[in-house]
C-alpha positions in Angstrom: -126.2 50.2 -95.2 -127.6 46.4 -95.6 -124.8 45.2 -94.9 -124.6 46.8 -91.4 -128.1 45.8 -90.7 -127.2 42.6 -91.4 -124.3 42.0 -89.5 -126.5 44.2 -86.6 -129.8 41.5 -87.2 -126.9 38.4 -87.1 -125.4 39.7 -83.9 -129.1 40.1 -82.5 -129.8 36.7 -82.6 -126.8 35.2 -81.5 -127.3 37.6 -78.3 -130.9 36.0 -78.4 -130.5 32.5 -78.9 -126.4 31.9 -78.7 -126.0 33.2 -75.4 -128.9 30.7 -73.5 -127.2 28.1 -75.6 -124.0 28.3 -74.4 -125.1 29.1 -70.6 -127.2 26.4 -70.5 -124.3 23.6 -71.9 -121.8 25.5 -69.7 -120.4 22.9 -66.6 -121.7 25.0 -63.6 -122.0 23.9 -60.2 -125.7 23.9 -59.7 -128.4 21.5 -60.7 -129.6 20.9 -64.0 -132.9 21.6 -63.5 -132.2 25.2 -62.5 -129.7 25.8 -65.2 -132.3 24.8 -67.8 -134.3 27.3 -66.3 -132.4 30.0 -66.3 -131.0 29.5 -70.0 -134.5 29.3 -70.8 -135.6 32.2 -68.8 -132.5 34.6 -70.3 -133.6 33.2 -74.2 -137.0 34.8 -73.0 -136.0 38.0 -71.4 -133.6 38.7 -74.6 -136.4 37.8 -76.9 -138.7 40.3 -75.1 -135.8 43.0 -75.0 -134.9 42.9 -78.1 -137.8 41.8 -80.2 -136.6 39.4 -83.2 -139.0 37.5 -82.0 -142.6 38.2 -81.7 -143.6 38.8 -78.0 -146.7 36.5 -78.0 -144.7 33.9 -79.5 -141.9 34.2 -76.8 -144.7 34.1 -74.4 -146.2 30.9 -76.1 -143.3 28.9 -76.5 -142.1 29.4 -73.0 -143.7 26.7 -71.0 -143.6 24.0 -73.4 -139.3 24.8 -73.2 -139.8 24.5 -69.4 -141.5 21.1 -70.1 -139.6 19.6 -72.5 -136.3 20.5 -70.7 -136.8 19.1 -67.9 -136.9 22.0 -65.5 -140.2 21.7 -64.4 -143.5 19.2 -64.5 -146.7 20.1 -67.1 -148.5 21.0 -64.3 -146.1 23.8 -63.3 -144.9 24.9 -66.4 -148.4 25.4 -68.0 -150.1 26.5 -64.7 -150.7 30.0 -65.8 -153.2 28.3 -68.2 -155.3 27.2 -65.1 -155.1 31.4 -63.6 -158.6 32.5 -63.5 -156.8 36.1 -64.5 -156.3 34.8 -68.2 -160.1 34.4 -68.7 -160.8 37.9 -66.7 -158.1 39.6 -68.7 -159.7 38.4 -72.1 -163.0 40.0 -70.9 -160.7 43.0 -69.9 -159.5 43.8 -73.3 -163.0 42.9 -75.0 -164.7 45.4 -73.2 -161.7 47.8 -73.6 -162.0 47.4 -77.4 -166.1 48.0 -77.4 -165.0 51.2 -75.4 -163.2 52.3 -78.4 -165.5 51.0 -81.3 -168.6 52.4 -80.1 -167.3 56.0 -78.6 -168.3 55.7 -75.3 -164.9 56.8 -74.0 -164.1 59.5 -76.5 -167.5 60.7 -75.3 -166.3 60.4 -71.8 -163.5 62.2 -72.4 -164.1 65.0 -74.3 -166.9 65.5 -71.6 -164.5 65.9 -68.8 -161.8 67.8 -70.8 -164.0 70.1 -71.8 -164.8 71.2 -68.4 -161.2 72.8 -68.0 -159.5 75.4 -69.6 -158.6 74.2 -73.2 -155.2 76.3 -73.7 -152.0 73.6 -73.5 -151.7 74.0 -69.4 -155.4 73.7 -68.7 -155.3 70.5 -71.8 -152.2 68.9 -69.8 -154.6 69.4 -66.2 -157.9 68.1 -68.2 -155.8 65.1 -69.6 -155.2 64.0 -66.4 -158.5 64.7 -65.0 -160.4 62.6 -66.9 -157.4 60.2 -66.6 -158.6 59.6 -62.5 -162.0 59.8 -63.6 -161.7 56.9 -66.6 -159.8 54.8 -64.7 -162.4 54.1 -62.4 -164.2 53.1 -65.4 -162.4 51.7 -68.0 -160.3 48.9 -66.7 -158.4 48.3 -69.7 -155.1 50.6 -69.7 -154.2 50.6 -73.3 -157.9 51.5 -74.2 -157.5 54.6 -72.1 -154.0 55.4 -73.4 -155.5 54.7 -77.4 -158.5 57.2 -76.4 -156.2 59.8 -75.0 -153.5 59.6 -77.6 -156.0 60.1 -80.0 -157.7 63.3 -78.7 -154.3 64.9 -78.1 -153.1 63.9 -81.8 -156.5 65.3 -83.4 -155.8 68.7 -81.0 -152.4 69.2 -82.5 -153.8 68.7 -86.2 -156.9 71.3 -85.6 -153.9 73.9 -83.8 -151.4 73.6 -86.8 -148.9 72.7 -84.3 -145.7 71.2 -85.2 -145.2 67.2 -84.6 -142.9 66.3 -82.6 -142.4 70.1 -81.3 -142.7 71.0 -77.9 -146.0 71.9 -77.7 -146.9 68.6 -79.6 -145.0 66.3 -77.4 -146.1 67.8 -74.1 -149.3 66.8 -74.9 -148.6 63.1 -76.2 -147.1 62.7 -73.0 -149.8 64.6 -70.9 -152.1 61.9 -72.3 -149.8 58.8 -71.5 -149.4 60.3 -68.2 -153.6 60.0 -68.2 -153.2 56.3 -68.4 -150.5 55.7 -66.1 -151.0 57.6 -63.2 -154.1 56.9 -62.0 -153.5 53.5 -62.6 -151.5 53.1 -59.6 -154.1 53.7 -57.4 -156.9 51.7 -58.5 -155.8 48.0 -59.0 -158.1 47.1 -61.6 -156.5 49.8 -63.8 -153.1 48.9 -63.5 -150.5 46.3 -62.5 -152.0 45.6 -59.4 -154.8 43.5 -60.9 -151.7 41.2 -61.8 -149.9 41.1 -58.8 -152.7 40.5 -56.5 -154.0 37.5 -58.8 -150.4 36.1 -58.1 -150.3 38.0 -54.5 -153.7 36.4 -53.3 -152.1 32.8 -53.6 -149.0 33.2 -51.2 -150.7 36.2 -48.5 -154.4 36.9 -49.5 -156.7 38.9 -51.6 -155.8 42.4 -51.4 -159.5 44.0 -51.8 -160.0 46.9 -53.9 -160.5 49.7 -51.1 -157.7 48.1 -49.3 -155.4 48.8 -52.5 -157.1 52.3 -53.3 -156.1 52.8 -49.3 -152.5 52.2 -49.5 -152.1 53.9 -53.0 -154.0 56.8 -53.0 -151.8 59.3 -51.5 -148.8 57.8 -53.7 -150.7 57.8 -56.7 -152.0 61.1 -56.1 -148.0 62.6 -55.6 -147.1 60.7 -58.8 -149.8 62.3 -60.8 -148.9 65.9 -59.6 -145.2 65.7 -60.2 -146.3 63.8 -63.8 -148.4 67.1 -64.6 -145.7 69.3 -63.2 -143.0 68.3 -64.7 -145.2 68.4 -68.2 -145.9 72.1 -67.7 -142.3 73.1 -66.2 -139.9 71.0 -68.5 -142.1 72.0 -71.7 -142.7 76.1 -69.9 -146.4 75.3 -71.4 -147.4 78.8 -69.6 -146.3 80.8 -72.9 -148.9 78.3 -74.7 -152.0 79.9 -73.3 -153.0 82.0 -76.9 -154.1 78.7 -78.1 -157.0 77.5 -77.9 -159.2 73.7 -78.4 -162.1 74.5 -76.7 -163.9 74.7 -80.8 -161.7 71.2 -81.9 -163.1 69.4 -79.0 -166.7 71.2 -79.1 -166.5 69.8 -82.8 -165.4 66.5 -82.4 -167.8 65.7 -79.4 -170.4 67.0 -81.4 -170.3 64.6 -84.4 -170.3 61.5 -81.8 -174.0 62.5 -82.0 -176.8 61.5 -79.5 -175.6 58.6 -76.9 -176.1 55.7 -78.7 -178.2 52.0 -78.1 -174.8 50.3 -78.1 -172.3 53.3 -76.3 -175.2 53.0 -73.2 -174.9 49.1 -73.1 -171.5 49.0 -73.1 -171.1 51.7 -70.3 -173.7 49.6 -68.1 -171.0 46.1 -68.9 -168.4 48.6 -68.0 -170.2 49.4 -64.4 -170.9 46.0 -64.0 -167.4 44.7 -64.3 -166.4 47.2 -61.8 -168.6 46.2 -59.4 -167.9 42.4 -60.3 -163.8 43.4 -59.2 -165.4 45.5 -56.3 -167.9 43.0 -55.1 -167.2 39.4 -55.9 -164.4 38.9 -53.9 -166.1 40.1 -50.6 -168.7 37.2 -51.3 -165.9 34.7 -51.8 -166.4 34.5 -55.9 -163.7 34.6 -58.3 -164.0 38.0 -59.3 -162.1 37.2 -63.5 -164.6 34.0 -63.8 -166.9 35.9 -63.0 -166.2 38.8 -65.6 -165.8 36.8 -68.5 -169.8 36.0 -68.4 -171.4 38.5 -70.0 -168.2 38.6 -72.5 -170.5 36.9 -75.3 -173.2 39.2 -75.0 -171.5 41.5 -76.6 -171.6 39.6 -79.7 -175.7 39.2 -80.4 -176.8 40.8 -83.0 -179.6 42.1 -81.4 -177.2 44.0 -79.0 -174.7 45.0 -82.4 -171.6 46.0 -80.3 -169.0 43.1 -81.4 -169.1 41.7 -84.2 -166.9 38.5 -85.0 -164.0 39.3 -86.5 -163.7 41.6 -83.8 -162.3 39.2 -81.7 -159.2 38.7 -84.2 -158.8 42.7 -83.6 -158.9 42.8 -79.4 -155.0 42.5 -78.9 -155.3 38.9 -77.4 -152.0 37.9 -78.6 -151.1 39.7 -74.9 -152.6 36.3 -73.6 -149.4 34.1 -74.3 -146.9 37.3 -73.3 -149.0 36.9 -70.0 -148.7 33.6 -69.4 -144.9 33.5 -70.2 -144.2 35.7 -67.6 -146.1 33.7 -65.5 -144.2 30.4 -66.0 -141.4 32.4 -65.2 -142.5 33.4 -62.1 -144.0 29.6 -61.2 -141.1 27.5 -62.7 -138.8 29.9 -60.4 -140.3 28.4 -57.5 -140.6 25.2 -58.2 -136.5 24.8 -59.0 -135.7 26.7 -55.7 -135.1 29.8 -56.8 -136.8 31.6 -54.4 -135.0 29.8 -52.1 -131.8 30.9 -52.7 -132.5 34.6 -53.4 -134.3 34.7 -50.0 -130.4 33.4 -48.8 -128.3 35.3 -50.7 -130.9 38.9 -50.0 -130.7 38.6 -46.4 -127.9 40.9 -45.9 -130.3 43.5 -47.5 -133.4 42.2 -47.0 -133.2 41.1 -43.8 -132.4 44.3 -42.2 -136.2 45.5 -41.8 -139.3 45.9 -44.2 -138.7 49.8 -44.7 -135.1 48.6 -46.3 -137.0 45.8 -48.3 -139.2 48.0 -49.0 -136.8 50.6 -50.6 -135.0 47.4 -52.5 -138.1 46.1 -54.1 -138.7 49.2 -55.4 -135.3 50.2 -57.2 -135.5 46.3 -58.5 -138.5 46.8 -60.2 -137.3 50.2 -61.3 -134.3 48.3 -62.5 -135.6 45.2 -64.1 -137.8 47.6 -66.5 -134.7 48.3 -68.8 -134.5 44.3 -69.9 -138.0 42.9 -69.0 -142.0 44.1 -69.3 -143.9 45.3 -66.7 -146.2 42.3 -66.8 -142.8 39.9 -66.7 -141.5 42.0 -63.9 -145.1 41.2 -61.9 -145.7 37.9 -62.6 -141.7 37.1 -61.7 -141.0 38.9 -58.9 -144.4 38.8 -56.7 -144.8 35.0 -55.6 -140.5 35.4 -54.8 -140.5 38.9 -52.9 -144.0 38.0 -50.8 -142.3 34.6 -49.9 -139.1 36.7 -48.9 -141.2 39.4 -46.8 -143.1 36.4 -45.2 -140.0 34.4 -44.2 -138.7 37.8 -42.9 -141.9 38.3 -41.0 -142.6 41.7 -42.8 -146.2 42.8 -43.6 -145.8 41.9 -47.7 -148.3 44.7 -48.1 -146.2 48.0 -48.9 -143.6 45.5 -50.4 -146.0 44.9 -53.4 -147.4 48.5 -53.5 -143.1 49.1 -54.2 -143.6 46.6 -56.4 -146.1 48.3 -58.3 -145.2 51.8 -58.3 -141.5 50.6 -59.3 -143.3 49.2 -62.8 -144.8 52.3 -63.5 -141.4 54.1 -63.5 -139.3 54.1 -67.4 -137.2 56.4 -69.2 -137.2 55.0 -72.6 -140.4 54.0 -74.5 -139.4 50.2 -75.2 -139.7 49.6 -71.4 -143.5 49.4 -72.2 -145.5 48.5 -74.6 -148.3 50.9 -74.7 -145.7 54.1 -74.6 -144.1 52.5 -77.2 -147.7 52.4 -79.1 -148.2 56.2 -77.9 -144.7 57.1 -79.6 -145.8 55.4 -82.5 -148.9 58.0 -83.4 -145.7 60.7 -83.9 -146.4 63.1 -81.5 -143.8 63.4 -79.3 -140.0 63.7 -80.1 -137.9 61.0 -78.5 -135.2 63.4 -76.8 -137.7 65.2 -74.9 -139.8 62.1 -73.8 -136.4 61.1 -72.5 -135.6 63.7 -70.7 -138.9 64.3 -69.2 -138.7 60.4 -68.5 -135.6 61.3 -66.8 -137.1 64.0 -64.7 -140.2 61.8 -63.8 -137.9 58.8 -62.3 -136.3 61.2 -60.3 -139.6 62.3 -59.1 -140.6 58.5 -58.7 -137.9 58.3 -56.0 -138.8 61.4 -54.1 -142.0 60.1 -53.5 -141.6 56.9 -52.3 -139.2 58.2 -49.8 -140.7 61.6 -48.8 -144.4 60.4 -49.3 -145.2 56.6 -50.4 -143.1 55.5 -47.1 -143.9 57.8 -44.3 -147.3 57.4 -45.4 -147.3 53.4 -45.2 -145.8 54.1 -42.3 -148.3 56.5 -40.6 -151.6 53.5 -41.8 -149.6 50.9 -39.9 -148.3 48.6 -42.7 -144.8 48.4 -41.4 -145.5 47.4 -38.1 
């Protein structure tokens, strides 16, 4: 058995680090500069797939490889350093982690759930309820997805129901679901916060109604068919004899009276909505901005963060972030762009509705070796360029964009299903197959709604 795993771990990093070795000393005809890249580039996408290596270290090391190699100059390989989104995101996850510490958003949510039927269908509804209703709220995803996870986890307990049953893992995925899908229409909840930061530098600021307008009909289709095919691939109708109502009554009861620190940390959470709403319409960076009221958090006086909770708040996401990033800036500046504009223009070329349709299977695509946040911060500045040099309206290009990183079938496409599967709620077959059922779904919807609809508000004239 070791020595399987062995030879297994061995053959893991020679795919990781022997493979960009060998590409990059390989005599090909193109110049250096771009082979360096893309050696590089693989080493990280491998590293990510496969994870020998530490993700934030991946992430870390990136740009410094771009550097020394040659590929690109310090000021392009560490650019994502200089992205106002860095700062914005740490106040993102700061605020995502008070959420959680002082039980605001459990309050939220068991206030919301509550107001449905509390048998396994109405639960798998009320998940995703307070899913659209949170999001608008709570910007940071895996907050919401942590919350969720947690409620559905302490429901199963208080039922006696089975982990990993059906029952059990309808509801761990009714409550990812609750993160994800409202997430696509709001772009301060979801991936679109990341490609318009990259989006806004190449075609302009996508504003947050204007996103909410192009998304909401899509998002809205991608949240039924999530909820449906919950409630048809699990048959949750014969669940109806059980009952949370008293677990949740319970459990929202010993949160106790709102607290000093749960009502300050739902005013920051208002005001960094309105900073995302707001701030860009008076011609302010809207992630500056953000990161202001960050260190109030930590006064005494106001007793929501302490120290040492800054070591807890997931920041190691930082240098994953800006990894992707260099990707995404050194593959400009070796011409890469370039030459997938050239080599796409027998697809691309023949009108933004086919684009359109291309972006979106790419993304869908590119999920199975790289993250979501690699897949934006790589892919935006190239297919914008592309649409613009086409003449296309980049627009419902990047919505494709989005909705395509939002589509998986197996939990190590993403990082915070593969923290959802980790609480051991849901039984990886099923999640698969559900998975399965819910890209298919993905694809009916951007033809038979997310296109006509883009269509019908004018984005593809």
């Amino acid at each position: 058995m070791s020595t399987m795993s062995s030879r297994k771990e061995y053959l893991l990093w020679f795919l990781v680090f022997g493979i960009p070795i060998i590409f990059g000393l390989l005599p090909l005809d193109m110049a250096p500069k771009m082979q360096y890249f893309l050696a590089i580039a693989l080493w990280g996408v491998l590293a990510w797939m496969t994870s020998i290596v530490p993700a934030g270290v991946v992430g870390a090391v990136l740009p410094s490889l771009f550097f020394f190699s040659g590929a690109a100059p310090a000021e392009v390989a560490y650019a994502p350093w200089f992205n106002s989104l860095i700062w914005g995101t740490i106040s993102i996850l700061l605020i995502g982690y008070a959420t959680d510490k002082t039980g605001i958003a459990k309050r939220m949510a068991y206030s919301i759930i509550l107001r449905f039927d509390c048998n396994l269908k109405g639960l798998v509804w009320a998940f995703m309820g307070a899913g659209v209703v949170m999001a608008f709220i709570i910007i940071d995803p895996m907050a919401r997805a942590m919350i969720f996870t947690t409620i559905a986890l302490g429901i199963v307990r208080a039922l006696d129901i089975p982990l990993k049953s059906r029952e059990s893992t309808a509801l761990g995925l009714a409550a990812f679901f609750a993160m994800s899908g409202p997430g696509l229409m709001l772009y301060t909840s979801g991936n679109g916060i990341y490609i318009n930061s990259v989006y806004r530098n190449v075609a302009g600021n996508i504003d947050y109604f204007q996103w909410m307008l192009g998304n909401i009909l899509p998002s809205l289709a991608w949240m039924l068919i999530s909820v449906l095919i919950v409630l048809k691939f699990f048959r949750l109708d014969n669940g109806r004899c059980l009952d949370a109502r008293e677990s949740l009554l319970a459990h929202k009861k010993a949160l106790g009276p709102m607290s000093r620190q749960e009502w300050t940390t739902l005013i920051v959470l208002l005001v960094l909505v309105a900073d995302y709403i707001l701030a860009p319409m008076a011609d302010l960076d809207p992630f500056l901005l953000s990161a202001l009221p960050m260190a109030l958090l930590f006064l005494p006086s106001v007793g929501i963060l302490k120290p040492n909770d800054f070591e807890e708040a997931n920041l190691k996401i930082l240098f994953v972030m800006t990894g992707a990033m260099s990707i995404g800036s050194v593959a400009g500046a070796v011409g890469l762009v370039d030459v997938l504009i050239k080599s796409s223009e027998p697809v691309m070329g023949q009108g933004p509705i086919i684009m359109t349709i291309a972006t979106f299977v790419l993304a869908v695509v590119a999920n199975f070796a790289l993250t979501p946040l690699a897949i934006v911060f790589t892919l935006t500045e190239a297919i914008t360029n592309m649409a613009l040099s086409f003449g296309y309206n980049p627009l419902p290009i990047a919505y494709a964009l989005c909705f395509g990183t939002d589509v998986y079938i197996f939990p190590y496409e993403y990082a915070i299903l593969l923290m959802c599967t980790g609480f051991g709620l849901m039984d990886n077959k099923l999640l698969i197959k559900a998975l399965c059922l819910r890209t298919l779904g993905a694809f009916g919807i951007l033809f038979l709604v997310s296109i006509p609809y883009w269509y019908l508000i004018g984005l593809f004239a």
